[in-house]
DRENDO-1510 file (C-alpha; in Angstrom, 1 decimal, always signed):
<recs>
REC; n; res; u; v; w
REC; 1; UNK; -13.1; +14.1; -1.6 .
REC; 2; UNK; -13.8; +10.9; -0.6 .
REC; 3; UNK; -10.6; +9.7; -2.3 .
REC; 4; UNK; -8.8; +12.5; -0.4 .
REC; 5; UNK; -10.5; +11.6; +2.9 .
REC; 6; UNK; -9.0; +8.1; +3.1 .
REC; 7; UNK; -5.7; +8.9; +2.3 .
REC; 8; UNK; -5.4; +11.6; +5.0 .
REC; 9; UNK; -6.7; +8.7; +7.1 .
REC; 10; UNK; -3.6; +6.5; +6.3 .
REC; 11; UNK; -1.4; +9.5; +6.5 .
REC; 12; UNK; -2.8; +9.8; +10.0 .
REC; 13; UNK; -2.0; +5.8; +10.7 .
REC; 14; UNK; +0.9; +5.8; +9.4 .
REC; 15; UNK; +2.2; +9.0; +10.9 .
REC; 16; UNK; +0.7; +8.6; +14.4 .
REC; 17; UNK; +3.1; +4.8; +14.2 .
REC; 18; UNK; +5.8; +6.2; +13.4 .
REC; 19; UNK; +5.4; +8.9; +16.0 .
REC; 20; UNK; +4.8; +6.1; +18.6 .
REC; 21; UNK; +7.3; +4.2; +18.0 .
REC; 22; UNK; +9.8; +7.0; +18.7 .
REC; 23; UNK; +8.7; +7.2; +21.9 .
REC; 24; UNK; +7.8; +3.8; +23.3 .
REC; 25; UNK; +9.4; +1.5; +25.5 .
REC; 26; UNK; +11.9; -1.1; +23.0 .
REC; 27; UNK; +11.7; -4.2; +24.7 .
REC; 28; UNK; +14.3; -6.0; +25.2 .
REC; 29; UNK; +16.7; -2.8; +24.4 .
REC; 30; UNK; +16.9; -0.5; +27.1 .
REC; 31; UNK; +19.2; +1.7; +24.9 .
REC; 32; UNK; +16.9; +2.2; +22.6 .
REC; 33; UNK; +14.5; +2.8; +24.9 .
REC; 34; UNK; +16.1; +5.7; +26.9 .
REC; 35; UNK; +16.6; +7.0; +23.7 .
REC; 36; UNK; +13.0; +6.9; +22.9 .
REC; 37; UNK; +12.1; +8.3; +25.9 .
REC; 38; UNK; +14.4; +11.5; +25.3 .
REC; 39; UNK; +12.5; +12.0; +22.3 .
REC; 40; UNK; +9.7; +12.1; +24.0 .
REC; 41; UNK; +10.4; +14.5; +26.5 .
REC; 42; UNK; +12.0; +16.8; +24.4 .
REC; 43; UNK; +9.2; +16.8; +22.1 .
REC; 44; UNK; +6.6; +17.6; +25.1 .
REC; 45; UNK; +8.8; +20.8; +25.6 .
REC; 46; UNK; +9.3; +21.5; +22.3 .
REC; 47; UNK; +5.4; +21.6; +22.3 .
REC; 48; UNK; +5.0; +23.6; +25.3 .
REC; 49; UNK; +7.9; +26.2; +23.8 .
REC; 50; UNK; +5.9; +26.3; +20.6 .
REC; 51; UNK; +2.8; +27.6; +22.1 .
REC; 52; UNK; +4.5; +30.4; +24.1 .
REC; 53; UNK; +6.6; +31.5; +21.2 .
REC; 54; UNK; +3.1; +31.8; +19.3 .
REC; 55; UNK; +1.4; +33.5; +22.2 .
REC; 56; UNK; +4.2; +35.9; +22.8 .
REC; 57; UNK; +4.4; +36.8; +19.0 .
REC; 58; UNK; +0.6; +36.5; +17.5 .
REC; 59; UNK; -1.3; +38.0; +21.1 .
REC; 60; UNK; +1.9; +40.0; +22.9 .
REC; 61; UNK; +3.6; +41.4; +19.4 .
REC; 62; UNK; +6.7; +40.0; +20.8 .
REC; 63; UNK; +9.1; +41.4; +17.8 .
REC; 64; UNK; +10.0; +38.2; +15.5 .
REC; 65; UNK; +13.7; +38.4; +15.6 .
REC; 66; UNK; +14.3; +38.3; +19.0 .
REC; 67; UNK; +11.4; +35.9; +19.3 .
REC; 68; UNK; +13.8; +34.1; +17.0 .
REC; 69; UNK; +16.8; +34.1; +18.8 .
REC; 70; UNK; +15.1; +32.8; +21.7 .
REC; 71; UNK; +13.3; +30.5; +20.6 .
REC; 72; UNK; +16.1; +28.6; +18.9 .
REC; 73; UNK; +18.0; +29.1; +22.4 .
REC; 74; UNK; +15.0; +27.2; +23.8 .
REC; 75; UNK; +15.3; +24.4; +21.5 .
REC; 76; UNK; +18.9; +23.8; +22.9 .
REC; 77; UNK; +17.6; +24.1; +26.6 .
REC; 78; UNK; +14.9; +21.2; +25.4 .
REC; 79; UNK; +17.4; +19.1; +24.3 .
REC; 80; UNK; +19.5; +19.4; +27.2 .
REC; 81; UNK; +17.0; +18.9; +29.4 .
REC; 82; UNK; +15.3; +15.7; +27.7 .
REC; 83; UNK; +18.7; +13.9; +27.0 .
REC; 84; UNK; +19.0; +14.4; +31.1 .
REC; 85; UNK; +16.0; +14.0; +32.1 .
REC; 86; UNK; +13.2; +11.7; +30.6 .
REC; 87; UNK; +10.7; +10.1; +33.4 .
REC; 88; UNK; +8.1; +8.8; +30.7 .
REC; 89; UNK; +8.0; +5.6; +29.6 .
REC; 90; UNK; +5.1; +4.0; +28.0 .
REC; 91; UNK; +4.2; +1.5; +25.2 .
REC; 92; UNK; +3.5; +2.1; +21.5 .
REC; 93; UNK; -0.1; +1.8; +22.2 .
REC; 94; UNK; -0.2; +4.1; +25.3 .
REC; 95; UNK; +1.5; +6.6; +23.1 .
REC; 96; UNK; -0.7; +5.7; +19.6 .
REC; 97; UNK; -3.6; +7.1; +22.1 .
REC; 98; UNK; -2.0; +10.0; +23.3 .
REC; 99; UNK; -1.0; +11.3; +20.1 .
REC; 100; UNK; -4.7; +10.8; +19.4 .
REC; 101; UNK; -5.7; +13.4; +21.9 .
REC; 102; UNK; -2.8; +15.9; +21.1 .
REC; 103; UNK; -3.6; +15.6; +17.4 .
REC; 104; UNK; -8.0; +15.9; +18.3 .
REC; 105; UNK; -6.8; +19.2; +20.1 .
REC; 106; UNK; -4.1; +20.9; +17.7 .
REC; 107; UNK; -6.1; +20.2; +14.7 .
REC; 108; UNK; -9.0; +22.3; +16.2 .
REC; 109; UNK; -7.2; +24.7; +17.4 .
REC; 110; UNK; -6.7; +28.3; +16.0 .
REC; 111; UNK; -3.0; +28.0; +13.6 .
REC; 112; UNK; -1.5; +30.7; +15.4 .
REC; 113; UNK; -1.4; +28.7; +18.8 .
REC; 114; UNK; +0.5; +25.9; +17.6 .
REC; 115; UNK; +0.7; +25.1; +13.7 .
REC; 116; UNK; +2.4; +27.7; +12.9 .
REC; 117; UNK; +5.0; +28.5; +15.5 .
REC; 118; UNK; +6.0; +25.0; +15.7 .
REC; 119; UNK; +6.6; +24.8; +12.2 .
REC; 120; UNK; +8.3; +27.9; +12.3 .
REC; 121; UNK; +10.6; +27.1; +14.9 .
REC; 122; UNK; +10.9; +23.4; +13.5 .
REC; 123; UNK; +12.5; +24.4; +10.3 .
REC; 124; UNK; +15.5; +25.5; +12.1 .
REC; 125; UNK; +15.4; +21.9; +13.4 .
REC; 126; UNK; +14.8; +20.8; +9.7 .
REC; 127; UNK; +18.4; +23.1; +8.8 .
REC; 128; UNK; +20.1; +21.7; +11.3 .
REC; 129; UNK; +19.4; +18.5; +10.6 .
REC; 130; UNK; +20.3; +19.1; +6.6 .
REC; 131; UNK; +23.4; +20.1; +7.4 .
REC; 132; UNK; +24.1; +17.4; +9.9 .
REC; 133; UNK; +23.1; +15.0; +7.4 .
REC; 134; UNK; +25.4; +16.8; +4.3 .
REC; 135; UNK; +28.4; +16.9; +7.1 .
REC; 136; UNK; +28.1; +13.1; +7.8 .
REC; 137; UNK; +27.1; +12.5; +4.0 .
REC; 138; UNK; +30.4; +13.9; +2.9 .
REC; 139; UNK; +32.7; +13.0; +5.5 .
REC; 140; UNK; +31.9; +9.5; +5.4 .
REC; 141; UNK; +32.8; +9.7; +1.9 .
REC; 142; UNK; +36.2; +9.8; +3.0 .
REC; 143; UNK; +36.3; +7.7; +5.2 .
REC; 144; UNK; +34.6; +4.3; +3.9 .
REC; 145; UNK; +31.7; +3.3; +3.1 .
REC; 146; UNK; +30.0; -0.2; +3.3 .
REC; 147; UNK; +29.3; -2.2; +0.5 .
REC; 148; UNK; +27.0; -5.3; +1.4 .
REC; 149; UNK; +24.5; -7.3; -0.6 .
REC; 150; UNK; +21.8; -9.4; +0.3 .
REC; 151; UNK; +22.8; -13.1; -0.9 .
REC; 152; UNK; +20.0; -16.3; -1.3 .
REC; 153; UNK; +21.9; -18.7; +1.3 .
REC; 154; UNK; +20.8; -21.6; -1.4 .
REC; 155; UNK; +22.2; -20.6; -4.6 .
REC; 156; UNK; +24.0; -17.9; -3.1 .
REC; 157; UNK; +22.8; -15.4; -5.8 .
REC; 158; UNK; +21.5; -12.6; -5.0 .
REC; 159; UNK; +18.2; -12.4; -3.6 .
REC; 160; UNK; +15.5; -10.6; -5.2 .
REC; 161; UNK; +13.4; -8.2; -3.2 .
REC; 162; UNK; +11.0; -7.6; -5.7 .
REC; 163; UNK; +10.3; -6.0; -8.4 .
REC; 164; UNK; +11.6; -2.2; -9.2 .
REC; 165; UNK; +8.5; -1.4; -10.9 .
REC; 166; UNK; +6.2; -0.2; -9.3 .
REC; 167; UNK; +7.7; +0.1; -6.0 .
REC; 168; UNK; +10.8; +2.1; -6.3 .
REC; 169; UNK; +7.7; +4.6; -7.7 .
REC; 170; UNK; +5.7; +4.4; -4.4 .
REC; 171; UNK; +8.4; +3.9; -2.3 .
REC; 172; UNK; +10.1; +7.2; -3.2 .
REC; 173; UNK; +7.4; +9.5; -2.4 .
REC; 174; UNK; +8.0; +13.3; -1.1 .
REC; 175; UNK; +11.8; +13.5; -2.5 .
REC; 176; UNK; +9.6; +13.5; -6.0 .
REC; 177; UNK; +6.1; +13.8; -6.0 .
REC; 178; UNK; +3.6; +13.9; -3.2 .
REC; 179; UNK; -0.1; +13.9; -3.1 .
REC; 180; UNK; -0.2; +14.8; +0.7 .
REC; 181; UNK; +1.5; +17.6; -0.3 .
REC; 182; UNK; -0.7; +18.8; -2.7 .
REC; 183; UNK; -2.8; +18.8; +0.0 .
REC; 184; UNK; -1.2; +20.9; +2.3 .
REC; 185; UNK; -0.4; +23.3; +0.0 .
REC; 186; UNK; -4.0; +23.7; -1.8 .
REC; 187; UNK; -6.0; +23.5; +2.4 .
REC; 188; UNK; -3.1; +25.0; +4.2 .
REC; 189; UNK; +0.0; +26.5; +3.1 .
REC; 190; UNK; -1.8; +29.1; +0.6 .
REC; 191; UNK; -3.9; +30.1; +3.1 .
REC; 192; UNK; -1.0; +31.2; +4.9 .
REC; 193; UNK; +1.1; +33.1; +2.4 .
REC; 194; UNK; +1.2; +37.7; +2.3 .
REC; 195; UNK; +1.6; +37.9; -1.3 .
REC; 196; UNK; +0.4; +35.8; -4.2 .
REC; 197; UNK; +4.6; +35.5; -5.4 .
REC; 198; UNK; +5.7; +34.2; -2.5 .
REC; 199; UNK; +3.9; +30.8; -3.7 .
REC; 200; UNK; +6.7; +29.8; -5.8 .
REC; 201; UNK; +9.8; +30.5; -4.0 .
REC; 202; UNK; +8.1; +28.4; -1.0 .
REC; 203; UNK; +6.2; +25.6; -2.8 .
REC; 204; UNK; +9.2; +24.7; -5.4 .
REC; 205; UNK; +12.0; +25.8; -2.8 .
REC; 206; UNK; +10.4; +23.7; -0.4 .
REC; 207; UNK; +9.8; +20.6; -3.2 .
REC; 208; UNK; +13.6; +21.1; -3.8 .
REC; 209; UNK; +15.0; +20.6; +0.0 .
REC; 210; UNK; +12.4; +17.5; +0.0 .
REC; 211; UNK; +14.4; +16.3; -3.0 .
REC; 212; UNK; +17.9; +16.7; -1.3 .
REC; 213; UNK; +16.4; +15.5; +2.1 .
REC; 214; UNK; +15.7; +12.3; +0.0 .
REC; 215; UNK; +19.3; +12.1; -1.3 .
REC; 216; UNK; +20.8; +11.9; +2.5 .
REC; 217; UNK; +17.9; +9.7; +3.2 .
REC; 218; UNK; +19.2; +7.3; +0.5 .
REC; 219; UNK; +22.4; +7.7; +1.6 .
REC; 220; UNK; +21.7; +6.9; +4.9 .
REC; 221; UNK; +19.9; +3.6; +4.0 .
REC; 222; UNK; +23.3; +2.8; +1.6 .
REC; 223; UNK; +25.6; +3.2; +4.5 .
REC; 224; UNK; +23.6; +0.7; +7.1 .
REC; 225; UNK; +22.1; -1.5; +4.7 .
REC; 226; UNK; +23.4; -4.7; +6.3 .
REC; 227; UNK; +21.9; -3.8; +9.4 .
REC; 228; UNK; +18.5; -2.5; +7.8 .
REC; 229; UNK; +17.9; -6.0; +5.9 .
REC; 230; UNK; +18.9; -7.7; +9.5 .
REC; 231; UNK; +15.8; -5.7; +11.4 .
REC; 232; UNK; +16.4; -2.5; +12.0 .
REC; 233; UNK; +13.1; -1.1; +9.8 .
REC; 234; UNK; +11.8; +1.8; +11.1 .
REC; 235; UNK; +12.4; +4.7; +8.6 .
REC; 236; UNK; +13.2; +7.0; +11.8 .
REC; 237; UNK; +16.0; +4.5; +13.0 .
REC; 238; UNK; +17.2; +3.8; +9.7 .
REC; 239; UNK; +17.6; +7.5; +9.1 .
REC; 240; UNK; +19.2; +8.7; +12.4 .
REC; 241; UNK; +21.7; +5.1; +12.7 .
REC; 242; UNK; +22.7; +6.1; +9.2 .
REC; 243; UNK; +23.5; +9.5; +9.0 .
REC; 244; UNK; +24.7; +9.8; +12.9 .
REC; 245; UNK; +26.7; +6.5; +12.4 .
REC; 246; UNK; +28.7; +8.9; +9.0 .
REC; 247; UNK; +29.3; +11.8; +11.3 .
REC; 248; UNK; +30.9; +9.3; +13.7 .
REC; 249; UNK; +33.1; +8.1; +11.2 .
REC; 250; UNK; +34.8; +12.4; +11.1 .
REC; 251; UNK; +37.8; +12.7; +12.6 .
REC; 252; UNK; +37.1; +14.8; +16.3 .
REC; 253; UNK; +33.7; +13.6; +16.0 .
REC; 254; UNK; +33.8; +9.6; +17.2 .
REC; 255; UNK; +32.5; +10.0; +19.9 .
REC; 256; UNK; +28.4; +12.2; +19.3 .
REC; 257; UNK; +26.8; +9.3; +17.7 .
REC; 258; UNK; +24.1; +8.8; +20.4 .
REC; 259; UNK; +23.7; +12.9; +20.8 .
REC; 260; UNK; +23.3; +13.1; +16.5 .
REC; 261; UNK; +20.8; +10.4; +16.4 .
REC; 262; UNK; +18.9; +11.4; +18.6 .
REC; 263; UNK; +18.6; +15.1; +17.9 .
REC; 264; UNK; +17.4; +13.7; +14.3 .
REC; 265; UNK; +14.7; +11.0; +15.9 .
REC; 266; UNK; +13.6; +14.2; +17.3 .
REC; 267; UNK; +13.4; +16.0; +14.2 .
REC; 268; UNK; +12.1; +13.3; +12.2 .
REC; 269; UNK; +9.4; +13.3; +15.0 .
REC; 270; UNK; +8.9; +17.0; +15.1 .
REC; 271; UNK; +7.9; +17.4; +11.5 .
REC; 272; UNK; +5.7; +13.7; +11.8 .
REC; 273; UNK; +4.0; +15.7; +14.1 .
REC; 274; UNK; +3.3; +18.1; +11.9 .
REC; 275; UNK; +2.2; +16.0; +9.4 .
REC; 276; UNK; -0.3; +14.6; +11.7 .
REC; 277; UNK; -1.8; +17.9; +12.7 .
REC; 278; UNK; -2.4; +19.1; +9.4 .
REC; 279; UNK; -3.5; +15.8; +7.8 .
REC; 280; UNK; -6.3; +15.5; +10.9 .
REC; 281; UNK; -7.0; +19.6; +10.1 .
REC; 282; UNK; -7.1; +18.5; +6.4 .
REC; 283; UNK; -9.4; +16.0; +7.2 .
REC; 284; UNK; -11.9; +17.3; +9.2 .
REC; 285; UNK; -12.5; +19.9; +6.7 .
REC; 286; UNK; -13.0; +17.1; +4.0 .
REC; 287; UNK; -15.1; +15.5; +6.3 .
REC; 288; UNK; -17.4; +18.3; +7.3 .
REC; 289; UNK; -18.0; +19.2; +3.8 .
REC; 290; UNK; -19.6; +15.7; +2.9 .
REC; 291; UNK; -22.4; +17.2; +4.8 .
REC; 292; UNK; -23.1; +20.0; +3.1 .
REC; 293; UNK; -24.2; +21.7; -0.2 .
REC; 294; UNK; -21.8; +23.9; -2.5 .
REC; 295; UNK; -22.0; +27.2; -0.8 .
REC; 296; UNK; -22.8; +26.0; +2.6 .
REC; 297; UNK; -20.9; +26.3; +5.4 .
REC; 298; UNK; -21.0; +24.6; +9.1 .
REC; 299; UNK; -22.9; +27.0; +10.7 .
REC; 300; UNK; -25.8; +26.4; +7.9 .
REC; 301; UNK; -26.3; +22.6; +8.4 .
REC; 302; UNK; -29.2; +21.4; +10.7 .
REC; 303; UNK; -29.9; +18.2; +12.1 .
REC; 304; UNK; -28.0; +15.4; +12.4 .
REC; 305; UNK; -25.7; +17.5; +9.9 .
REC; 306; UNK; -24.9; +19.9; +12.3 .
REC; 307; UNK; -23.7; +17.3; +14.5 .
REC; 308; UNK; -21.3; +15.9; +12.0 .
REC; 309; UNK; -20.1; +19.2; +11.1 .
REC; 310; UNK; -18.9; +20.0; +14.6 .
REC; 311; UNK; -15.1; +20.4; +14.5 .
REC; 312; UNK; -15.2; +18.2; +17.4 .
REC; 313; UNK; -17.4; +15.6; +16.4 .
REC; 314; UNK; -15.5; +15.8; +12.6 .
REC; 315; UNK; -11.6; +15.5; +14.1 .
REC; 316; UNK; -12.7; +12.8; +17.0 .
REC; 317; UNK; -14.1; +10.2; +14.3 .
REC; 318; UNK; -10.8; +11.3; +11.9 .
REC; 319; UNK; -8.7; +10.4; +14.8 .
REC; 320; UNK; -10.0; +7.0; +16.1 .
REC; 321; UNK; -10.1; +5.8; +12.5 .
REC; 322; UNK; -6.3; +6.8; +11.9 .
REC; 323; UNK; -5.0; +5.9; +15.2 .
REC; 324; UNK; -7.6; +2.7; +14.9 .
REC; 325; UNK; -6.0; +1.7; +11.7 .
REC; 326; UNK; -2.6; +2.6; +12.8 .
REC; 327; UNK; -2.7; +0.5; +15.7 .
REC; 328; UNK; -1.4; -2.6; +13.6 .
REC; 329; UNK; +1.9; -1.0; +13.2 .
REC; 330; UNK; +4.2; +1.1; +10.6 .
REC; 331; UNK; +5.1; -1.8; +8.5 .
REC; 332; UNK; +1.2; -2.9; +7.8 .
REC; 333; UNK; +0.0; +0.6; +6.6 .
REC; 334; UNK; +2.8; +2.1; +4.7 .
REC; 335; UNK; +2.4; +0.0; +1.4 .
REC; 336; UNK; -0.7; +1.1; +1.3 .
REC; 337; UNK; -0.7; +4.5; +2.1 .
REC; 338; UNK; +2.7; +4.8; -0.3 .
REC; 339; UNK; +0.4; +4.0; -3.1 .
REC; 340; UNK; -2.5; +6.2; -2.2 .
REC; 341; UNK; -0.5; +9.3; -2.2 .
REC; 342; UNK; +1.2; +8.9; -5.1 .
REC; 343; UNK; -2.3; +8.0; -6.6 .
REC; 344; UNK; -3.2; +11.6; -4.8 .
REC; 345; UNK; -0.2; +13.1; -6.5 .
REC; 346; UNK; -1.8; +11.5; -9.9 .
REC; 347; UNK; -5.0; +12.8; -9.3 .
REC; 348; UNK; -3.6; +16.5; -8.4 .
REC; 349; UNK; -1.8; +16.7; -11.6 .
REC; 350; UNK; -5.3; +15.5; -13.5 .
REC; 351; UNK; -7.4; +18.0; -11.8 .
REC; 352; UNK; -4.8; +21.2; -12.9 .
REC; 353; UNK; -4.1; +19.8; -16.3 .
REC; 354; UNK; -8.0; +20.1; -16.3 .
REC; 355; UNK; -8.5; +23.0; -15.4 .
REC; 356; UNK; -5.9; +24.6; -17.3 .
REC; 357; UNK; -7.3; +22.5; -20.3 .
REC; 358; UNK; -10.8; +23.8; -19.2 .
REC; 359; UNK; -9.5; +27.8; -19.1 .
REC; 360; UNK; -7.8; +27.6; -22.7 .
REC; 361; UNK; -4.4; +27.3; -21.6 .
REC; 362; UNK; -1.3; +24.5; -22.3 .
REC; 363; UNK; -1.8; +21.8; -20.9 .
REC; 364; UNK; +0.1; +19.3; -22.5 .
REC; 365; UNK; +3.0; +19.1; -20.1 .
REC; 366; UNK; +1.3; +17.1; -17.0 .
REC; 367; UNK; +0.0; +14.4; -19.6 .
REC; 368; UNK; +3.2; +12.2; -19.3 .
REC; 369; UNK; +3.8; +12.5; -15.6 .
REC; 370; UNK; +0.6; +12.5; -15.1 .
REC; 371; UNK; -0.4; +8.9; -16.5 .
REC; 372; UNK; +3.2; +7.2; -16.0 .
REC; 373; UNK; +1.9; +8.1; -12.3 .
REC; 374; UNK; -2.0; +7.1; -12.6 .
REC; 375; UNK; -0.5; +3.4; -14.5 .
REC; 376; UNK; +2.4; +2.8; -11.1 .
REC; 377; UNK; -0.2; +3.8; -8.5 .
REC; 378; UNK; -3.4; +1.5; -10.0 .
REC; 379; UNK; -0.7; -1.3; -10.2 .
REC; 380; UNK; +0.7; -1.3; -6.6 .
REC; 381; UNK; -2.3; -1.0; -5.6 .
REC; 382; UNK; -3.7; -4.1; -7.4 .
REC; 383; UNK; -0.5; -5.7; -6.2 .
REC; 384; UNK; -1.5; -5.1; -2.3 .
REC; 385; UNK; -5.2; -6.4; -3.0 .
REC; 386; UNK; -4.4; -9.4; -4.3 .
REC; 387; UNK; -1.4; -10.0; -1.6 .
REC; 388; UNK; -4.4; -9.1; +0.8 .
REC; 389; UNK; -6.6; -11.6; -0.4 .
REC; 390; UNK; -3.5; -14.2; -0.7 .
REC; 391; UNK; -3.1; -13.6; +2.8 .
REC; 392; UNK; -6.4; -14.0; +3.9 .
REC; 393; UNK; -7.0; -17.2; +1.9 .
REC; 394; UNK; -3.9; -18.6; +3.9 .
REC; 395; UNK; -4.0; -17.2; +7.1 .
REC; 396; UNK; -7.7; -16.9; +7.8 .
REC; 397; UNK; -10.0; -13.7; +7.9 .
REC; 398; UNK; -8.1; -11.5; +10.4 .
REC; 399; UNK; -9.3; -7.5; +10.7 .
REC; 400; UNK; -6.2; -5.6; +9.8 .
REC; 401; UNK; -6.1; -7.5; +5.9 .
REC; 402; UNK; -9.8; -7.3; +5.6 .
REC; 403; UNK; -9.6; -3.5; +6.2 .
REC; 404; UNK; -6.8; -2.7; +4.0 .
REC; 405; UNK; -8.3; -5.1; +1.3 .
REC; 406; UNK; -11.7; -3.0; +1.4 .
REC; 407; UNK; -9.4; +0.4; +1.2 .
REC; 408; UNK; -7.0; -0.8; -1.4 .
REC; 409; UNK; -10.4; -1.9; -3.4 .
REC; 410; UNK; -12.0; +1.6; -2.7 .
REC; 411; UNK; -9.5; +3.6; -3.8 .
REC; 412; UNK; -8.8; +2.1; -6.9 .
REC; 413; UNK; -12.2; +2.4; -7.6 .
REC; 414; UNK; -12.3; +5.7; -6.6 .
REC; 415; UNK; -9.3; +6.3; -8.9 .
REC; 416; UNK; -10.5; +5.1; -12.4 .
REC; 417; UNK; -14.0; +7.0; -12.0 .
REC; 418; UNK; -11.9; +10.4; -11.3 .
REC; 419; UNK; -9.5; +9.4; -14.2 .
REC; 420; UNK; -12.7; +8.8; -16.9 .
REC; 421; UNK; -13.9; +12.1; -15.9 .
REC; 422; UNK; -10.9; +14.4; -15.4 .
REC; 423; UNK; -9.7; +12.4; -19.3 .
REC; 424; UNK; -13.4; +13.5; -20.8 .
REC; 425; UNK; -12.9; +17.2; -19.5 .
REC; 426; UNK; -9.5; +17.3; -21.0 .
REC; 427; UNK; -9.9; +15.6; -24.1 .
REC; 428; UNK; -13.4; +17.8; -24.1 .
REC; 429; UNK; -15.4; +15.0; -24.6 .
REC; 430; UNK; -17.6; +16.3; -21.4 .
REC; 431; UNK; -17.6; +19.9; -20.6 .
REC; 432; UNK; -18.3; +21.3; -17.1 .
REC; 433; UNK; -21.6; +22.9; -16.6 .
REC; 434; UNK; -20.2; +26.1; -15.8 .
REC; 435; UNK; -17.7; +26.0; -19.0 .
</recs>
């Protein structure tokens, strides 16, 4: 749990950056910067519209279809009115706090008022977006694409950007494997579900459009790779220059570049949101139940207990120590976090091949993905330790390197103590209690 709890805080820093920087004023670029603020105010509506889609249908028994059909009407109406009309514009930081307070209140508030009709009316942003993406993806095939490579001005060979083991592991996360997900599906998504058989159909199906959501991704890098490697970095930017940049390329289409990318900033954003939300819900479960015995529940702790088991009190210390952490920007989190989810993902596939190990079933099959992920995670993660320390030992002791140091370090720790124990359940050299 502890393990679990500090990767759902980096999901939450790396997340609540991203967000921000979707938003926030670009110096220097007022472009990018109107854009940004479009976003933004489309996103406030799209919040507002959420809300009263769930009210309407969960407290007014609004009939779903026509609930549908309206609110996918009110998603056009949002964008029109954002693209026209976006007063709001404030720095990363201003926004890294605000997101704060939007995430304290929505992950403490009932599912029905926002969680779930914002997801539901975000996957239609999510379809759109897909098929965008396949449109420009294919067109562009057509019509060109670029083929640059990064060249070492000295000996004019290409230059290395690392090694492909273990990053291209941690670097490609939810398009394979995910920890976080395995999160959201065990402490959210089940809990949601009518019948027991629609598990499959939504986990794998859903699994499967992460996998071809990474393929466009990938695509998208491809086709602007000249202008990632010269700055442009933000996975959002990277994703919506890229794939709007291909549908431009369509014949009849030249001229919606600015209208494409920013209708999938806003759906990037949407579903980073989401991610947020749930990861601070996620997490102030996790963090409530450090305080109590097996069995217990909230309402039975006393004491200072109790006060750490308020959902408030739980989801305001989750929040300032994402957004806290997050403050230092996208770039400075997301090595680590990459390497703590797929560690998650590691540490998800232990735990079922124990238990399936533990009820007499086969188990055999997660014992190859299962370490080749364990062996990539504990690696990158020793990598980002020791470039901590190097940069501390050159640099001087700054916080941000010291923090991440200490969470790199506790997590690998963390890691090997869950990996002796889940290996001794299933090679039954230790047998639960309870077996």
């Amino acid at each position: 749990m502890i393990f679990s709890y500090l990767t759902l805080i980096l999901v939450v820093a790396a997340f609540a950056s991203i967000v921000a920087s979707t938003f926030c004023v670009v110096e220097g670029n007022q472009a990018s910067t109107d854009t940004n603020a479009a976003v933004a105010m489309i996103s406030i509506l799209f919040i507002v519209m959420a809300v009263l889609f769930g009210f309407f249908v969960y407290r007014r028994g609004a009939p779903l279809s026509v609930a549908t059909i309206v609110g996918v009407i009110g998603i056009v109406i949002c964008l029109f009115i954002g693209l026209n009309w976006h007063p709001i514009y404030l720095s990363s930081q201003v926004w890294m706090w605000i997101i704060g307070a939007y995430i304290l209140v929505a992950s403490v508030a009932p599912v029905w008022i926002l969680l779930q009709p914002r997801d539901y009316l975000s996957s239609f942003l999510l379809y759109a977006m897909m098929v965008i993406a396949a449109v420009g993806v294919i067109g562009a095939g057509f019509t060109g694409w670029y083929d640059n490579m990064t060249v070492n001005a000295a000996t004019g060979a290409p230059a290395s950007l690392g090694y492909v083991f273990p990053a291209l592991f941690v670097t490609i996360a939810c398009g394979a494997i995910s920890g976080f997900h395995s999160l959201v599906g065990s402490g959210t998504t089940a809990k949601q579900l009518n019948r027991e058989r629609d598990a499959k159909p939504i986990a794998y199906g859903g699994m499967l459009i992460e996998c071809a959501l990474a393929l466009v991704s990938l695509c998208a890098v491809g086709y602007i790779w000249n202008d990632y490697v010269d700055g442009l970095r933000t996975p959002t930017s990277v994703f919506a220059t890229g794939i709007s940049r291909m549908v431009a390329t369509i014949p009849g289409l030249e001229g919606t570049q600015t209208t494409v990318s920013s209708l999938l900033v806003l759906t990037v954003s949407v579903f980073c949101l989401t991610s947020l939300d749930t990861a601070t819900r996620l997490a102030r479960y996790m963090f409530q139940e450090f305080w109590l015995e097996p069995g217990q529940t909230a309402k039975d702790a006393t004491g200072f207990k109790a006060v750490l088991c308020n959902p408030v009190v739980a989801t305001g210390i989750t929040v300032v120590l994402g957004v806290g952490l997050g403050l230092g920007g996208y770039s400075t989190i997301w090595p680590l976090f990459g390497a703590a989810n797929q560690l998650l993902a590691a540490l998800a596939l232990l735990a079922v091949c124990a238990w399936l190990g533990n009820i007499g079933k086969n188990n055999k099959m997660f014992y190859i993905p299962m370490l080749f992920m364990l062996v990539v995670t504990l690696v990158s993660l020793g990598q980002t330790a020791m470039a901590k320390v190097t940069a501390i030992t050159t640099s001087g002791v700054t916080v941000a390197p010291v923090v991440q140091l200490v969470l790199a370090a506790i997590l690998f720790l963390l890691a090997l103590v869950l990996a002796v124990e889940g290996c001794q359940v299933i090679f039954g050299k230790k047998k639960p209690a309870n077996a």
